[in-house]
C-alpha positions as CSV (number, residue, x, y, z in Angstrom):
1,X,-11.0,5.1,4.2
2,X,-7.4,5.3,3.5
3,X,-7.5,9.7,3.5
4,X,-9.4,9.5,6.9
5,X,-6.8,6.8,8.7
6,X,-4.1,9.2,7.2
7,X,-5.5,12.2,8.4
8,X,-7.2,11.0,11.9
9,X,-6.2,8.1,13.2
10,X,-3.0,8.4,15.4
11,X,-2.0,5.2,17.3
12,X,0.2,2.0,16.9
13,X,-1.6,-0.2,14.9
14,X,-4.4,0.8,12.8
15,X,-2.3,4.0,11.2
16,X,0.8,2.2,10.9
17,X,0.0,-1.1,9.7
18,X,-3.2,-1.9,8.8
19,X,-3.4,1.5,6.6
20,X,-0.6,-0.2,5.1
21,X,-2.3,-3.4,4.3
22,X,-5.5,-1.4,3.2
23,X,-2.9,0.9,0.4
24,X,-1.6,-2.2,-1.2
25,X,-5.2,-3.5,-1.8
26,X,-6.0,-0.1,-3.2
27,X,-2.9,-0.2,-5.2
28,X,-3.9,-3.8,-6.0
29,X,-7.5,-2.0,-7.6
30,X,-6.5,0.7,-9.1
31,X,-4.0,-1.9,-11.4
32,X,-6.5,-4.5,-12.1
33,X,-8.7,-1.7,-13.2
34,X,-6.3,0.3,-15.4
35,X,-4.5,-2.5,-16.4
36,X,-4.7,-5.5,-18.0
37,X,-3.1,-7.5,-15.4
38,X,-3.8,-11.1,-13.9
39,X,-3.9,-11.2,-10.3
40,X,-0.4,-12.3,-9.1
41,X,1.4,-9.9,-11.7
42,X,-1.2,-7.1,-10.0
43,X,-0.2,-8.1,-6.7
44,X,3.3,-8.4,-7.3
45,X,3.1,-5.0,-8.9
46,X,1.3,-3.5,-5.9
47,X,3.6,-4.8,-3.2
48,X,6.7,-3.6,-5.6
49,X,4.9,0.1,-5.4
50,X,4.8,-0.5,-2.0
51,X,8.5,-1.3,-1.7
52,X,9.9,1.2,-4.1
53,X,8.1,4.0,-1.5
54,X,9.2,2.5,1.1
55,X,13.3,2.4,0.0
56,X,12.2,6.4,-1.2
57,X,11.2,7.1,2.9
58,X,14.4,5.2,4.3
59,X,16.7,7.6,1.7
60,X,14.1,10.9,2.6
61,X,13.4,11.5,-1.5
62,X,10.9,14.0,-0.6
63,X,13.7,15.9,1.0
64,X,16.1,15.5,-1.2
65,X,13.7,16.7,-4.5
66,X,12.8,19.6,-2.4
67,X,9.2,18.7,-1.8
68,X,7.6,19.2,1.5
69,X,3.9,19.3,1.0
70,X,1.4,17.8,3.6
71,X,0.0,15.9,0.9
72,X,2.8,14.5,-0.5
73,X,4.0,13.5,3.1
74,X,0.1,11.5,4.3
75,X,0.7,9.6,0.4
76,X,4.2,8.9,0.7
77,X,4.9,8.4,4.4
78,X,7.7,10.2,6.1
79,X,9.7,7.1,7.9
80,X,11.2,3.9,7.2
81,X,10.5,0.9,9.0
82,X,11.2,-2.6,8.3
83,X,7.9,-4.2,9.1
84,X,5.9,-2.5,6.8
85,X,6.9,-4.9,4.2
86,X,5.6,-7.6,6.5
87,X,2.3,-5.0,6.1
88,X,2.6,-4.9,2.7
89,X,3.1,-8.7,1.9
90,X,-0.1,-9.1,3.8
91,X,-2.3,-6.7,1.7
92,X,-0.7,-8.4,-1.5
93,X,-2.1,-11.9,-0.6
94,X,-5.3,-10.2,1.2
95,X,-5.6,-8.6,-2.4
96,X,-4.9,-12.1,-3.7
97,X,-6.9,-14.0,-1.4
98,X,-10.1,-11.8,-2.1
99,X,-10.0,-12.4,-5.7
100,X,-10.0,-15.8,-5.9
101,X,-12.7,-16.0,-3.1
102,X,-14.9,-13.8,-5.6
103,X,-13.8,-16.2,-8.2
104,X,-15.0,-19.3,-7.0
105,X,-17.9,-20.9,-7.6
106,X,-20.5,-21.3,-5.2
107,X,-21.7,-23.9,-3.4
């Protein structure tokens, strides 16, 4: 899902944002199943991930190592902007809030 809103979805929203949200939670996975992390540390993890790419778009890393690949540009982003942190927070509790809704007992 992530690839395909990378690759094909171009508007204000869905692209910027909510692909946003959606890469944390993936992030989020790919920890809890590698790792063996509880769920805040994961999520805290995931959103730092998040961050640290984010601070490597607002300094243009990619252009400053040299690398200029399509690839490396749909993973990493190209442009800085401020609220996708607010995107960010939101797929670290989403990731949060998922797991302890899986986690609780039912009624």
């Amino acid at each position: 899902m992530e690839v395909c809103i990378a690759l094909f979805v171009r508007d204000r929203f869905v692209r910027p944002y909510l692909g946003d949200v959606l890469a944390v939670v993936l992030v989020y996975c790919g920890l809890r199943a590698v790792l063996p992390l509880r769920p805040l540390p994961a999520a805290a993890a995931a959103f730092g991930i998040a961050a640290l790419i984010e601070f490597g778009q607002a300094i243009h890393v990619l252009d400053l190592l040299g690398l200029h690949g399509r690839v490396l540009r749909v993973v990493l982003g190209g442009s800085f902007e401020w609220l996708d942190f607010v995107a960010y927070a939101a797929g670290a509790l989403a990731s949060l809030g998922i797991e302890r809704l899986l986690k609780s007992p039912s009624p």
